[in-house]
C-alpha positions, -999 to +999 in steps of 0.1 A: +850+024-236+821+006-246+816+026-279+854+023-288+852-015-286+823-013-309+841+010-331+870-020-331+847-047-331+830-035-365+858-018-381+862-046-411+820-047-415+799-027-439+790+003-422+825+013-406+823+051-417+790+054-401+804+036-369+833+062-373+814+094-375+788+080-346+818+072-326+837+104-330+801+120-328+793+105-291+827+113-277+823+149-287+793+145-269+806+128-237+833+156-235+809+183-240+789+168-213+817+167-189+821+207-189+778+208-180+783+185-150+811+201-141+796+232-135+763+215-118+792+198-099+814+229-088+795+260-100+760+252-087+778+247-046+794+280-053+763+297-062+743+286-033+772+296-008+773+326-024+736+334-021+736+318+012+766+341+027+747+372+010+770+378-011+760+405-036+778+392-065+756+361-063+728+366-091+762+384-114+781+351-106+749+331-116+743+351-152+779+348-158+777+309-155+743+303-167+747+326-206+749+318-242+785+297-241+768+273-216+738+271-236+753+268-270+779+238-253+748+219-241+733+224-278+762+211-297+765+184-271+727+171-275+732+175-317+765+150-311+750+130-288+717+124-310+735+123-339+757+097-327+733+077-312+715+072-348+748+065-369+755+039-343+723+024-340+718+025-379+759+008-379+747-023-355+712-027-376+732-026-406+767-044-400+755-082-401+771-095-372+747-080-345+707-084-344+692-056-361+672-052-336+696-040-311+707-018-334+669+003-341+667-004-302+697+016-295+690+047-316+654+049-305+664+043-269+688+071-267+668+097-289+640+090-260+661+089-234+676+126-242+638+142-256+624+121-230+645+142-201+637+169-215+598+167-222+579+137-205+599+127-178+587+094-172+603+079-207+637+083-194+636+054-172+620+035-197+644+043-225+671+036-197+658+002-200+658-006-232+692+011-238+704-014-212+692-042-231+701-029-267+739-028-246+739-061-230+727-078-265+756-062-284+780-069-254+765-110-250+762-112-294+801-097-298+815-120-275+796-151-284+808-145-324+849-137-313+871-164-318+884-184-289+922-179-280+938-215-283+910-230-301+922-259-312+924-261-355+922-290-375+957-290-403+947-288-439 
């Protein structure tokens, strides 16, 4: 929800094709996602019952699950999801309303946050962190710059 709001929130500024394409971009990946954890979900607890019951279909269940469609889903997801974090990212540093800042903080935070999962493992909480506070600046920054509902104007 939070990256359609942002998507509504700078659609007038500068950069709104790059807001488009990181928005479209990090859904993709969010849905993409879903199917992975769906299967660590549902799959994985079948698997180990399976195995556990002594099933003999358990390692064929396994490699039927764990081949090159799940493999090439979890690529495209991590190419949207990277991609998307550094069109947004670049979008916030660029539109003029937020801090630029937040904007560089963003895409660096989520490009170590995914790499950092996947190769030094103690970055992820870090770039947790600063994700959170990249977040909470746009979130606090939007909010203070929208106009208040029944603000009273002065006639010209």
């Amino acid at each position: 929800m939070g990256i359609v709001a942002l998507l509504i929130y700078l659609a007038d500024a500068l950069p709104v094709r790059r807001t488009l394409w990181g928005t479209i971009s990090t859904l993709a990946a969010q849905l993409l996602n879903t199917s992975l954890f769906g299967v660590a979900a549902f799959a994985q607890t079948a698997m180990g019952r399976m195995q556990k019951a002594g099933e003999a279909n358990a390692s064929t269940f396994y490699d039927e699950v764990y081949s090159a469609p799940l493999f090439g889903t979890a690529l495209v997801a991590l190419v949207c999801f990277l991609a998307g974090a550094i069109l947004v990212g670049s979008a916030i540093a660029a539109s003029g309303r937020l801090p630029r800042w937040t904007g560089w903080l963003y895409a660096v935070a989520h490009v170590t946050f995914v790499l950092g999962g996947l190769f030094f493992f103690v970055l992820q909480p870090l770039s947790a962190v600063l994700l959170l506070i990249a977040t909470v600046a746009v979130a606090w920054r939007a909010r203070a710059s929208r106009p208040r509902v029944g603000a009273a104007t002065i006639p010209a």
